[in-house]
mmCIF file of the N, C-alpha and C atoms, coordinates in Angstrom:
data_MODEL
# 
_entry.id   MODEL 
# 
loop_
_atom_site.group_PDB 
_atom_site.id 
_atom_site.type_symbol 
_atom_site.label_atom_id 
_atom_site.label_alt_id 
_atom_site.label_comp_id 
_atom_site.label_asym_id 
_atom_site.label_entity_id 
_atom_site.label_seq_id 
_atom_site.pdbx_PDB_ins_code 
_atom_site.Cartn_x 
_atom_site.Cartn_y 
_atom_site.Cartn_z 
_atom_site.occupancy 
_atom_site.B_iso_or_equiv 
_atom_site.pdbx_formal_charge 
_atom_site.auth_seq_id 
_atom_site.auth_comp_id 
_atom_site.auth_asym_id 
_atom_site.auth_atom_id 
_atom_site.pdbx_PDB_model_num 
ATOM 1   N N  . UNK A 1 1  ? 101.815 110.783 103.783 1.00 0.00 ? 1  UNK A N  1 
ATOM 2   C CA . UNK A 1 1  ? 102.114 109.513 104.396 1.00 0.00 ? 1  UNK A CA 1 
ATOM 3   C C  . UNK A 1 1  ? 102.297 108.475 103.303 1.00 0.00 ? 1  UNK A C  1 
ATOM 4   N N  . UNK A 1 2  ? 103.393 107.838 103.906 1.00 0.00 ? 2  UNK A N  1 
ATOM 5   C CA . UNK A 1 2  ? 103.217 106.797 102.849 1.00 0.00 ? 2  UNK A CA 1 
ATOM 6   C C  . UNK A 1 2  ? 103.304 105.231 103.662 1.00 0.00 ? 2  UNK A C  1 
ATOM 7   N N  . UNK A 1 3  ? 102.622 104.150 103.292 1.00 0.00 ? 3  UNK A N  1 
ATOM 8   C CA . UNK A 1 3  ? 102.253 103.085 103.546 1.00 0.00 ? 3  UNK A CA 1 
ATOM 9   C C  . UNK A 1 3  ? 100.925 102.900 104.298 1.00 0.00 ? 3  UNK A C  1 
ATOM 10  N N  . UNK A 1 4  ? 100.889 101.952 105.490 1.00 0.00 ? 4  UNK A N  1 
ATOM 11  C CA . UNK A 1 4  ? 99.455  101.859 106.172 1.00 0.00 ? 4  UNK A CA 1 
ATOM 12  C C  . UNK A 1 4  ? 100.840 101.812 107.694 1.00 0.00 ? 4  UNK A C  1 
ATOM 13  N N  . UNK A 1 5  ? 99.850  102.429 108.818 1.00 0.00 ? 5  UNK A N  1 
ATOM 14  C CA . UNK A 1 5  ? 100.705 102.494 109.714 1.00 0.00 ? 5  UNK A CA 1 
ATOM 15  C C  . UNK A 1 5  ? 100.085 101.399 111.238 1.00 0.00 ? 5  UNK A C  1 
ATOM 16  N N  . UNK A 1 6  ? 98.803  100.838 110.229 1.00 0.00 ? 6  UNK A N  1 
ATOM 17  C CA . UNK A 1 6  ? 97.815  100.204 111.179 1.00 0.00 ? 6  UNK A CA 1 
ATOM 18  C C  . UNK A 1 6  ? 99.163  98.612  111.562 1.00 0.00 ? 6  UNK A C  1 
ATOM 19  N N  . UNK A 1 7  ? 98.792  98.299  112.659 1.00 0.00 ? 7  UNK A N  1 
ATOM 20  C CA . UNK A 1 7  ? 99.051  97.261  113.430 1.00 0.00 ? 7  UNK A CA 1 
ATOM 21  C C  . UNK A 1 7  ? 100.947 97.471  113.786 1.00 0.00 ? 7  UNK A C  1 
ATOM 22  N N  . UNK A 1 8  ? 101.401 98.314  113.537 1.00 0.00 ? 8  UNK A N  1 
ATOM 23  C CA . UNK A 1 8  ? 103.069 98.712  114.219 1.00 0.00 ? 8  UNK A CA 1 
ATOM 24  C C  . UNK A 1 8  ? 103.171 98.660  115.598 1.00 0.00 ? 8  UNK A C  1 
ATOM 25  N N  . UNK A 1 9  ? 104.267 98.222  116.338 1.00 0.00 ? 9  UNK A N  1 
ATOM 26  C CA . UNK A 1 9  ? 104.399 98.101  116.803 1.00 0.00 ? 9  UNK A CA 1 
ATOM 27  C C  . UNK A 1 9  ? 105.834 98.885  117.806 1.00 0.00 ? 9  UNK A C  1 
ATOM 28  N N  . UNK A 1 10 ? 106.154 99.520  117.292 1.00 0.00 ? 10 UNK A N  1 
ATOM 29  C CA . UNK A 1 10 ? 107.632 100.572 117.073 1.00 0.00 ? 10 UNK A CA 1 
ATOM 30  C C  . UNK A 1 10 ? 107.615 101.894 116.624 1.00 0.00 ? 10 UNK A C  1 
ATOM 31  N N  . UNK A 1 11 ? 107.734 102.852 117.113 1.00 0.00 ? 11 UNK A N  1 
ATOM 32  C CA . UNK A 1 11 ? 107.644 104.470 116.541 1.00 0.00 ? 11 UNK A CA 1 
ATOM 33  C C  . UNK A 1 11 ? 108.575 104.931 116.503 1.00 0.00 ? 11 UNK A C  1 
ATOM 34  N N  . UNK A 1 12 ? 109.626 105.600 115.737 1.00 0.00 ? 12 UNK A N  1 
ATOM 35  C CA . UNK A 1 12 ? 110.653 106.262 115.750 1.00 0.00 ? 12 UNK A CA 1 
ATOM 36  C C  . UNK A 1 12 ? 110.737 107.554 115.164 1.00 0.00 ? 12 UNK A C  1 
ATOM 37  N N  . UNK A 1 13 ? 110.912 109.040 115.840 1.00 0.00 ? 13 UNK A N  1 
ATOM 38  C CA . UNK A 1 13 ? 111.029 110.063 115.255 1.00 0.00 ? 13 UNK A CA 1 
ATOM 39  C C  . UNK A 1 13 ? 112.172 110.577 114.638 1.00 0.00 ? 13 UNK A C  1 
ATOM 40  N N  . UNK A 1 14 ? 112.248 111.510 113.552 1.00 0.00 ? 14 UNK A N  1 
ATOM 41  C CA . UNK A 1 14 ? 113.426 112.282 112.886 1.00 0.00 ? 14 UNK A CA 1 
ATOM 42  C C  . UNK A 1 14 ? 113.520 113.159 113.180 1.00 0.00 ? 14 UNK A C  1 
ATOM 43  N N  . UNK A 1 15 ? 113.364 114.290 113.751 1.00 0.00 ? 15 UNK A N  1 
ATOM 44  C CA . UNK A 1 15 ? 113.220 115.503 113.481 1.00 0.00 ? 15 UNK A CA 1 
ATOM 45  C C  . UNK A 1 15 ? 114.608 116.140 112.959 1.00 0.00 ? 15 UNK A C  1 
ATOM 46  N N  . UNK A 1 16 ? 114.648 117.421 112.240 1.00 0.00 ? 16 UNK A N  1 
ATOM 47  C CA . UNK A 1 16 ? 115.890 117.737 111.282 1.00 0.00 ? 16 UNK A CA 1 
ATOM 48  C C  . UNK A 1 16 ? 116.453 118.923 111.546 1.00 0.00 ? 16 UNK A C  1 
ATOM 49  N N  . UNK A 1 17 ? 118.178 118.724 112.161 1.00 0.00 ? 17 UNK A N  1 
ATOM 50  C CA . UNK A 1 17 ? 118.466 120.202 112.464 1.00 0.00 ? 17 UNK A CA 1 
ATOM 51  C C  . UNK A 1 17 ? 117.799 120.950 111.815 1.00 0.00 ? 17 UNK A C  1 
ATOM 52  N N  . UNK A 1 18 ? 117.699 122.425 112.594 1.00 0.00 ? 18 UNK A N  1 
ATOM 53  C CA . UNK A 1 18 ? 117.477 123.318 111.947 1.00 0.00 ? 18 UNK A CA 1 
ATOM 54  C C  . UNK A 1 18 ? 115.989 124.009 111.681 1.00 0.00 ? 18 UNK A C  1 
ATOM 55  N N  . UNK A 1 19 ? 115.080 122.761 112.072 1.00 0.00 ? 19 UNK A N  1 
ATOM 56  C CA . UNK A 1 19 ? 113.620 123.177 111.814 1.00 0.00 ? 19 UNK A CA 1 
ATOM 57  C C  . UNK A 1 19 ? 113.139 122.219 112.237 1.00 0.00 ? 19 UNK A C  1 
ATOM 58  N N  . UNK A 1 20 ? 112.526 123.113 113.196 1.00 0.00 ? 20 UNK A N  1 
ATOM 59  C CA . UNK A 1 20 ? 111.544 122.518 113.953 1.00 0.00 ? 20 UNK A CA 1 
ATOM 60  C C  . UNK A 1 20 ? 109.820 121.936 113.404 1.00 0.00 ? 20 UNK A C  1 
ATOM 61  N N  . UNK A 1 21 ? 109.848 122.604 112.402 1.00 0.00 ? 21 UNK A N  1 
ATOM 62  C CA . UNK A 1 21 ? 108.739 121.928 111.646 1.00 0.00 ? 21 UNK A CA 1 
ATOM 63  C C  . UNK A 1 21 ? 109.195 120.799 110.705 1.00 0.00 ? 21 UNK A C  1 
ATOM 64  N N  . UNK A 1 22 ? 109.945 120.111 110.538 1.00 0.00 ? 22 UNK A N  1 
ATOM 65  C CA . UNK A 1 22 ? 110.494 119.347 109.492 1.00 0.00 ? 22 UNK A CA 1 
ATOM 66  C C  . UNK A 1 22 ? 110.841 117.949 110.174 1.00 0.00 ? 22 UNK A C  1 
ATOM 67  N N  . UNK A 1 23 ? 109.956 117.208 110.133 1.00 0.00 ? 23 UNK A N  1 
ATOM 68  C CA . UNK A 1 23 ? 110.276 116.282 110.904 1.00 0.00 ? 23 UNK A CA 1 
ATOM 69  C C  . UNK A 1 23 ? 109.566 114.427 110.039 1.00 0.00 ? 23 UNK A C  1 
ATOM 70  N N  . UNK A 1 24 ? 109.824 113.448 110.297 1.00 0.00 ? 24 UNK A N  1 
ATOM 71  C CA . UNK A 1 24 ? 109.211 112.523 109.785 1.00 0.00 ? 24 UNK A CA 1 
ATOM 72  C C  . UNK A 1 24 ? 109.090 111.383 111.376 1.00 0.00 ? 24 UNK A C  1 
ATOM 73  N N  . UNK A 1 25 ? 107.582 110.617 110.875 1.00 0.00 ? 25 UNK A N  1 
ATOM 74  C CA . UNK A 1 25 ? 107.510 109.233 112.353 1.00 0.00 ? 25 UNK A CA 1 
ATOM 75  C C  . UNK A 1 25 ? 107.254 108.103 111.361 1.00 0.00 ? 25 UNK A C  1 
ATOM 76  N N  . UNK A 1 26 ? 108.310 106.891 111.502 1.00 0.00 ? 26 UNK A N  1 
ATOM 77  C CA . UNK A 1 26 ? 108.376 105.956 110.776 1.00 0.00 ? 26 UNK A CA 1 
ATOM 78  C C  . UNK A 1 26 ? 107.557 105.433 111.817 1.00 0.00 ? 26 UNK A C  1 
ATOM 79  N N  . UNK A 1 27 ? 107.286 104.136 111.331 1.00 0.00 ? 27 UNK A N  1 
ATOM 80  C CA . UNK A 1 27 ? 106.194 102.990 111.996 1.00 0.00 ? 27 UNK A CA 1 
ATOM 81  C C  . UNK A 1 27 ? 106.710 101.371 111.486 1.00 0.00 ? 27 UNK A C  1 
ATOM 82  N N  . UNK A 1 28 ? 106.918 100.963 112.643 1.00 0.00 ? 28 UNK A N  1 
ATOM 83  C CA . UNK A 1 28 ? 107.815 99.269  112.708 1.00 0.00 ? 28 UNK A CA 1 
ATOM 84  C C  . UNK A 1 28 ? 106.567 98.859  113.116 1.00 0.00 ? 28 UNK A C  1 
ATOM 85  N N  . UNK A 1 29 ? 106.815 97.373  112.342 1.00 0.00 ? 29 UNK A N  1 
ATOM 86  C CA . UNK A 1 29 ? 106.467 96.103  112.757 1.00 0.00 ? 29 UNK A CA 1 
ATOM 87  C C  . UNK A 1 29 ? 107.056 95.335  113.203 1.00 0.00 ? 29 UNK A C  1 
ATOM 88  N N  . UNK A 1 30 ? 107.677 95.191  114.086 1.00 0.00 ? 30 UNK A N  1 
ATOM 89  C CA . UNK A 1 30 ? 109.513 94.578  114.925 1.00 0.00 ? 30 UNK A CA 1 
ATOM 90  C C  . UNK A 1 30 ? 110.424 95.607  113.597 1.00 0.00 ? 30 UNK A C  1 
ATOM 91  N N  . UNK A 1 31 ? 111.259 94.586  112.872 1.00 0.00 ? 31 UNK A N  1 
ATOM 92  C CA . UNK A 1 31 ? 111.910 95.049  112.026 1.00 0.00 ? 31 UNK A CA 1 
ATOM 93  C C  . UNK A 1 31 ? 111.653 95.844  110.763 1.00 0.00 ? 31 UNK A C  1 
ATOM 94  N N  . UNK A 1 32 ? 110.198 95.422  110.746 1.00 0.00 ? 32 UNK A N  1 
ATOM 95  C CA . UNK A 1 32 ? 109.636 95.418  109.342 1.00 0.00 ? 32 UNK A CA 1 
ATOM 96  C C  . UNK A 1 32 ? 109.292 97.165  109.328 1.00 0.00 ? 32 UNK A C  1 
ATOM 97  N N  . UNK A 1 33 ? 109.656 98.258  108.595 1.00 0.00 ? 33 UNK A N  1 
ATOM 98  C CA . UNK A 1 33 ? 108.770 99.693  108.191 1.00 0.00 ? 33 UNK A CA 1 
ATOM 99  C C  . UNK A 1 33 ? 107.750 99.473  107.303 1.00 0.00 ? 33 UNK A C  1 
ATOM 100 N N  . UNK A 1 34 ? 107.280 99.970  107.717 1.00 0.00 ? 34 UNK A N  1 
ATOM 101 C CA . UNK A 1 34 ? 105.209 100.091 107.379 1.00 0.00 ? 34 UNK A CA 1 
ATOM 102 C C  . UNK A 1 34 ? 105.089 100.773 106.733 1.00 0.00 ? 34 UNK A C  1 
ATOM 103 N N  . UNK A 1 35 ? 105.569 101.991 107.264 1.00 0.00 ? 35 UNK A N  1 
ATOM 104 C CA . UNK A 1 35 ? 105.080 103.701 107.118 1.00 0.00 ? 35 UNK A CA 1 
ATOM 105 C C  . UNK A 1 35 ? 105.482 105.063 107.434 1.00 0.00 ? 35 UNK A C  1 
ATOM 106 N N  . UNK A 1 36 ? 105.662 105.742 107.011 1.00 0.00 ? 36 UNK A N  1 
ATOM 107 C CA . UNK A 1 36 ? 106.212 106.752 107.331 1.00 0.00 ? 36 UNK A CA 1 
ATOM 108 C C  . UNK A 1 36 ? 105.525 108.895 107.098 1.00 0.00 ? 36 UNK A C  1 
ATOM 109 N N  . UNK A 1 37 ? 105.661 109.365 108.069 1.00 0.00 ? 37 UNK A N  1 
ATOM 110 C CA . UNK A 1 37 ? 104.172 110.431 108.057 1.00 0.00 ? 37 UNK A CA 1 
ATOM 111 C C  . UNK A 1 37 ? 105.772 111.156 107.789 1.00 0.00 ? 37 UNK A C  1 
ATOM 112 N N  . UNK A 1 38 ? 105.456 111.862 106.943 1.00 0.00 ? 38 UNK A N  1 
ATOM 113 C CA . UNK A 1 38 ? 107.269 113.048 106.360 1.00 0.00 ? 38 UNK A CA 1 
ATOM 114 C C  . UNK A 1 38 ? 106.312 114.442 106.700 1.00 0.00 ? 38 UNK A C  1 
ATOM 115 N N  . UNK A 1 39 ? 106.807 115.246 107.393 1.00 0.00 ? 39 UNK A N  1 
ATOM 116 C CA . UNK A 1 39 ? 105.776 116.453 107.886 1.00 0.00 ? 39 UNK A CA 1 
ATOM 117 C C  . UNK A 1 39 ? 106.823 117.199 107.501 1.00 0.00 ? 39 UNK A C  1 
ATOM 118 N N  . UNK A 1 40 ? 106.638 118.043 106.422 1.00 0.00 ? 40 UNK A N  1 
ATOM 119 C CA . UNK A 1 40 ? 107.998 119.410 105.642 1.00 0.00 ? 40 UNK A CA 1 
ATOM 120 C C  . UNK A 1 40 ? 108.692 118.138 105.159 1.00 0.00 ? 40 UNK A C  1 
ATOM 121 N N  . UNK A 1 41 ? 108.741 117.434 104.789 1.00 0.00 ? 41 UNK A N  1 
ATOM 122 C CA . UNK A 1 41 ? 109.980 116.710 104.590 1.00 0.00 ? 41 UNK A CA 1 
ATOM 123 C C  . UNK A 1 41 ? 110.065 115.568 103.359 1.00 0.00 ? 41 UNK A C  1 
ATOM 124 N N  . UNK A 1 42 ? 110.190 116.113 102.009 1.00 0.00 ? 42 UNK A N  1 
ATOM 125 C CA . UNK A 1 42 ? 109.893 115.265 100.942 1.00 0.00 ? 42 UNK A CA 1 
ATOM 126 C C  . UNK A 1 42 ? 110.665 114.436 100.572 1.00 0.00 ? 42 UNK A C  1 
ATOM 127 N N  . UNK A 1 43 ? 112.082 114.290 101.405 1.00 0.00 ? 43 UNK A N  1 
ATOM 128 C CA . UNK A 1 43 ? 113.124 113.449 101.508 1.00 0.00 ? 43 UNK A CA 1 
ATOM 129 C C  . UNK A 1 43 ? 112.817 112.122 102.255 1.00 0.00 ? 43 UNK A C  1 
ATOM 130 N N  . UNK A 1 44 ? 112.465 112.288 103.208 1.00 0.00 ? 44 UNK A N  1 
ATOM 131 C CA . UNK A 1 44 ? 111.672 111.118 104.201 1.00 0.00 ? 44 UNK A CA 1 
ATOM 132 C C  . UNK A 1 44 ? 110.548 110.521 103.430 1.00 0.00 ? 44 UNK A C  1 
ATOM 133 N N  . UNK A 1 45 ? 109.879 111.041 102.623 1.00 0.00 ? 45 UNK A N  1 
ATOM 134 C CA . UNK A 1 45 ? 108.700 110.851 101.907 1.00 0.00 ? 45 UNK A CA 1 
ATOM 135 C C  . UNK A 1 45 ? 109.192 109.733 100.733 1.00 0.00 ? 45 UNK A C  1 
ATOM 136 N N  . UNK A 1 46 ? 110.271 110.397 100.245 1.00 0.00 ? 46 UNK A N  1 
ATOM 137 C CA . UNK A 1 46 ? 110.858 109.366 98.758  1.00 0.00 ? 46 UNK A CA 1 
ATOM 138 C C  . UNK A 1 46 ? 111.746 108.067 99.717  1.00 0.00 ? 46 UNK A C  1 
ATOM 139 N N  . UNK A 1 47 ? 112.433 108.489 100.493 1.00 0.00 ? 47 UNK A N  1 
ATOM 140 C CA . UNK A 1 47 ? 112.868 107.148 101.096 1.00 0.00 ? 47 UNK A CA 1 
ATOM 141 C C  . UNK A 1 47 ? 112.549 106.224 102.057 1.00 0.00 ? 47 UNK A C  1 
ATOM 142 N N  . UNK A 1 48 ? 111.222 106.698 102.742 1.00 0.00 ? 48 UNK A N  1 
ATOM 143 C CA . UNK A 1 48 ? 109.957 105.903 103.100 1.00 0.00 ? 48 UNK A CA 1 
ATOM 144 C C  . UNK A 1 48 ? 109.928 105.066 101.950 1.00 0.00 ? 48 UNK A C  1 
ATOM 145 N N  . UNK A 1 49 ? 109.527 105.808 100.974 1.00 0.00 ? 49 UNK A N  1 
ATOM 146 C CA . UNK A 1 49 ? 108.285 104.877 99.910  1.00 0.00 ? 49 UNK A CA 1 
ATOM 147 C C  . UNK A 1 49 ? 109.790 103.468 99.190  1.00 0.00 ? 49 UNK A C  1 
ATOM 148 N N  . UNK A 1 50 ? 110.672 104.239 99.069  1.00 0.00 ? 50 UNK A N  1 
ATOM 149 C CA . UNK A 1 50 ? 111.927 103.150 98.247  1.00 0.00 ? 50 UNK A CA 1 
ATOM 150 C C  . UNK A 1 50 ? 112.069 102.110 99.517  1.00 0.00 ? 50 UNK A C  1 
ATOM 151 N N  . UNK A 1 51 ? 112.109 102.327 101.048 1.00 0.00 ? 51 UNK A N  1 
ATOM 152 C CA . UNK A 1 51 ? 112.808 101.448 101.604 1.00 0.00 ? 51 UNK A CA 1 
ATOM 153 C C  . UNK A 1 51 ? 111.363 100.231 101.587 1.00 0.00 ? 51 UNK A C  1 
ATOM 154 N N  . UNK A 1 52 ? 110.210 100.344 101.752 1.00 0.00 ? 52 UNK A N  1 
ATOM 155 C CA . UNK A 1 52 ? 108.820 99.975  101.968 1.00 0.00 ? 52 UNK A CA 1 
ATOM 156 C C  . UNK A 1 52 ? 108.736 98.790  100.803 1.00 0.00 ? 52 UNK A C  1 
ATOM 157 N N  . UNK A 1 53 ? 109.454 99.453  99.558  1.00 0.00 ? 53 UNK A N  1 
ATOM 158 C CA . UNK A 1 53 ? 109.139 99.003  98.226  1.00 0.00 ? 53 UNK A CA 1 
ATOM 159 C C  . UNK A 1 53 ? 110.177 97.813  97.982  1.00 0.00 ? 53 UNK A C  1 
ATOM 160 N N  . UNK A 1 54 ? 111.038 98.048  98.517  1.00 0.00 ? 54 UNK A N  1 
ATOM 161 C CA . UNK A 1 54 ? 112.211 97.169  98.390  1.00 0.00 ? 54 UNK A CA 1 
ATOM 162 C C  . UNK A 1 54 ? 112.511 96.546  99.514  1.00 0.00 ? 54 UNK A C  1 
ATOM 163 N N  . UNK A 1 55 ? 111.482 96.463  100.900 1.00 0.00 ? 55 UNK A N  1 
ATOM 164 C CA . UNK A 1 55 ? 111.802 96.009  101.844 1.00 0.00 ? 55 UNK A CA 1 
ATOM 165 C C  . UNK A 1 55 ? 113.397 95.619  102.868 1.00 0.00 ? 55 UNK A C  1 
ATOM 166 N N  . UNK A 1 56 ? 113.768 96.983  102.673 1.00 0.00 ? 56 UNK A N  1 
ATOM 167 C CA . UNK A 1 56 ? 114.885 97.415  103.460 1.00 0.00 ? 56 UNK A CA 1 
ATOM 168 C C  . UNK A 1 56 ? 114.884 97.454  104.434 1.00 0.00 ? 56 UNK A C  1 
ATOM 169 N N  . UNK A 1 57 ? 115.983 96.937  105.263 1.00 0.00 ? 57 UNK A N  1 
ATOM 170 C CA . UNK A 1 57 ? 116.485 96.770  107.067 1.00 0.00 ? 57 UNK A CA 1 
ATOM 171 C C  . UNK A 1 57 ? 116.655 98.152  107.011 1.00 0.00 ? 57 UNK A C  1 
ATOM 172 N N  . UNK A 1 58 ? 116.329 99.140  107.899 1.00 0.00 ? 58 UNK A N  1 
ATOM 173 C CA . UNK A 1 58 ? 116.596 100.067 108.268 1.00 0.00 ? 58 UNK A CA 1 
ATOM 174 C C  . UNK A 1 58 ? 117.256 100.401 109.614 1.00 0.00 ? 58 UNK A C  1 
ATOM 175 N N  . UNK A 1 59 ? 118.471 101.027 109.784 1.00 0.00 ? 59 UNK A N  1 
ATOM 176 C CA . UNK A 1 59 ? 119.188 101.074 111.182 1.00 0.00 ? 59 UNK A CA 1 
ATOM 177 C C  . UNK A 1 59 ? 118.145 101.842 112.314 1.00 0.00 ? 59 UNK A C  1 
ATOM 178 N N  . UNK A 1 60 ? 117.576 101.797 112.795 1.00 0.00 ? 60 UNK A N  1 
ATOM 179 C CA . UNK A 1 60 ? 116.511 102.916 113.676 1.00 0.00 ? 60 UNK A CA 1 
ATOM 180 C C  . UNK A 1 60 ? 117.690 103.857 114.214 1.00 0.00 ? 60 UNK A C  1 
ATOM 181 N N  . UNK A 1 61 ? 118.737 103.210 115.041 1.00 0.00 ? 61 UNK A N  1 
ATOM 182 C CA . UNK A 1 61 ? 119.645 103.772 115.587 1.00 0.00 ? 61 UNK A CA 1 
ATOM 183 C C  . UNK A 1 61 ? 120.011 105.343 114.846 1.00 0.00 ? 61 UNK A C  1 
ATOM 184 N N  . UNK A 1 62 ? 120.554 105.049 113.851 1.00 0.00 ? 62 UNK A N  1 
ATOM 185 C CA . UNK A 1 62 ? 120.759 106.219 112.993 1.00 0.00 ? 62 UNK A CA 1 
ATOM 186 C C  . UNK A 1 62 ? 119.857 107.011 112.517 1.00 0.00 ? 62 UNK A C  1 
ATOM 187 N N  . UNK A 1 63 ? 118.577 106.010 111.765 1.00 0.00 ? 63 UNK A N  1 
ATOM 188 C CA . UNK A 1 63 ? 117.741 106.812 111.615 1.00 0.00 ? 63 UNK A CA 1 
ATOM 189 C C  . UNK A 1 63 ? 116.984 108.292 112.583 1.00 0.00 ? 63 UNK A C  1 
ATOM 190 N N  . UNK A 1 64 ? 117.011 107.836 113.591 1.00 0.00 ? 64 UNK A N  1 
ATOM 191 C CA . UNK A 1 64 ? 116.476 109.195 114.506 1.00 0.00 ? 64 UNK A CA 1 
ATOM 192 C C  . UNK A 1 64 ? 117.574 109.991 115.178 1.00 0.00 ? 64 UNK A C  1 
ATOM 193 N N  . UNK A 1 65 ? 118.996 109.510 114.126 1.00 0.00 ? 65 UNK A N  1 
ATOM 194 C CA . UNK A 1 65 ? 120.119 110.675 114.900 1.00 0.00 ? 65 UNK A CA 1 
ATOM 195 C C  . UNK A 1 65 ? 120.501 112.150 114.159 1.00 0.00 ? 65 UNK A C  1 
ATOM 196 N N  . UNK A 1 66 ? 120.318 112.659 114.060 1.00 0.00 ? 66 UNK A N  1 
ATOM 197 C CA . UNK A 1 66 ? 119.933 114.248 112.566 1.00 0.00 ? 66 UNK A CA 1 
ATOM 198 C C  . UNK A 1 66 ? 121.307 114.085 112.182 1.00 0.00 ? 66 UNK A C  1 
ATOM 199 N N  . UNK A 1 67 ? 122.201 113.896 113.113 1.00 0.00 ? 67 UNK A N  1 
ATOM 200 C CA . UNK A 1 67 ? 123.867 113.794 112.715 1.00 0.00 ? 67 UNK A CA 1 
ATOM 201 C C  . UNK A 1 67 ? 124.343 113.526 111.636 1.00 0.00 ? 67 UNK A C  1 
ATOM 202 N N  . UNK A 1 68 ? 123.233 111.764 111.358 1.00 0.00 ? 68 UNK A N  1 
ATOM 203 C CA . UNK A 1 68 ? 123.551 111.020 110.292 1.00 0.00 ? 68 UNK A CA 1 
ATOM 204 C C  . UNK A 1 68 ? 123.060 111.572 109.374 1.00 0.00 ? 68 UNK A C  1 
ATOM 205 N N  . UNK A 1 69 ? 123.562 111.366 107.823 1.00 0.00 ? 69 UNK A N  1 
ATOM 206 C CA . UNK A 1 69 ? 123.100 111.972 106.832 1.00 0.00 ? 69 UNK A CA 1 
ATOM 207 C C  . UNK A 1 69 ? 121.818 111.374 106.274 1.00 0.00 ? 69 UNK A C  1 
ATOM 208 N N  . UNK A 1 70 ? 121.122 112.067 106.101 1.00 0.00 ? 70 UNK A N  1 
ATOM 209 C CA . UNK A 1 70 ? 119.790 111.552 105.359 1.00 0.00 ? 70 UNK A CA 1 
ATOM 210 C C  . UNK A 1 70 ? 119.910 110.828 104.396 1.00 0.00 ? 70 UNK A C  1 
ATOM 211 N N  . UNK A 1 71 ? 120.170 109.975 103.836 1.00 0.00 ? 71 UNK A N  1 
ATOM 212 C CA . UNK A 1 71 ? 120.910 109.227 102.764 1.00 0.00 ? 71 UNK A CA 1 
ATOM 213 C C  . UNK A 1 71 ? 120.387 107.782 103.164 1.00 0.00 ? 71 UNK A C  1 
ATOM 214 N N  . UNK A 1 72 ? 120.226 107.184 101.751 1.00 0.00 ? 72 UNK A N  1 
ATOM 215 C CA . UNK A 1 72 ? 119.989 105.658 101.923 1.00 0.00 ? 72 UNK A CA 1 
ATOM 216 C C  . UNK A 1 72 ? 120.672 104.715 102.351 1.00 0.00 ? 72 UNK A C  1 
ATOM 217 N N  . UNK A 1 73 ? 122.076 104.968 101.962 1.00 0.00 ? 73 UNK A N  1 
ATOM 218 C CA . UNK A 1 73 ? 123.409 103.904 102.510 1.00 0.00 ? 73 UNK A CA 1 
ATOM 219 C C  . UNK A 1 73 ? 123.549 104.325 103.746 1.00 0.00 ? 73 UNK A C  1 
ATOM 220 N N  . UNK A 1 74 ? 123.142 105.787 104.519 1.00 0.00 ? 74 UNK A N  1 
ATOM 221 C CA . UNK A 1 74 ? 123.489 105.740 105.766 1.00 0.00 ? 74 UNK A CA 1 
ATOM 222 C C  . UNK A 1 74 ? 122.853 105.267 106.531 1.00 0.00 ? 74 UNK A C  1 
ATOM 223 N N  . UNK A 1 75 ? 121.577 105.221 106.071 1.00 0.00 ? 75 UNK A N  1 
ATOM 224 C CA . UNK A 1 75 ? 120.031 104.263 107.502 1.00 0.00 ? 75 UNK A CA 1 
ATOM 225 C C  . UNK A 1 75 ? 120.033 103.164 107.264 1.00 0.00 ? 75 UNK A C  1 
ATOM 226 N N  . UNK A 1 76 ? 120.681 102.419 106.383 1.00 0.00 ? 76 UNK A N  1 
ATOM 227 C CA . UNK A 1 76 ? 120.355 101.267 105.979 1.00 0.00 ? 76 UNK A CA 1 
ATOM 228 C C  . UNK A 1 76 ? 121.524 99.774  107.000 1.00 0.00 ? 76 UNK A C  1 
ATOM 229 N N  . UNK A 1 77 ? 120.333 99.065  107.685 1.00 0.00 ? 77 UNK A N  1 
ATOM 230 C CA . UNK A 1 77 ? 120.913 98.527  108.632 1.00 0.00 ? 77 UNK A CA 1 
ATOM 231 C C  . UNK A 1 77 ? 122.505 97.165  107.899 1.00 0.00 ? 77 UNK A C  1 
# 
């Protein structure tokens, strides 16, 4: 996990073609990401911690669509 996920207000899941164990749950504060639990998933883990760090708009929309590419320019609202 990375951040604190206490006082969110927003949950959004990833889960990732292909595997069913591989999944990440970000945690909003309205707009704001908190946190993010990356379960198999060390990709969600590094761009949790960069978007957190740099306080990035994140699209939710995309974010929980597997379609979209896992990529920073693509979640990024």
């Amino acid at each position: 996990m990375v951040g604190l996920s206490t006082g969110y207000n927003k949950l959004y899941v990833r889960k990732e073609d292909g595997s069913a164990l591989k999944l990440s749950i970000w945690y909003f504060l309205n707009d704001t990401l908190l946190a993010v639990d990356a379960i198999n998933n060390p990709k969600a883990f590094v761009l949790g911690t960069k978007f957190i760090k740099d306080g990035s708009a994140v699209n939710t929309d995309k974010l929980v669509d597997a379609t979209v590419p896992f990529k920073p320019l693509e979640l990024l609202a």
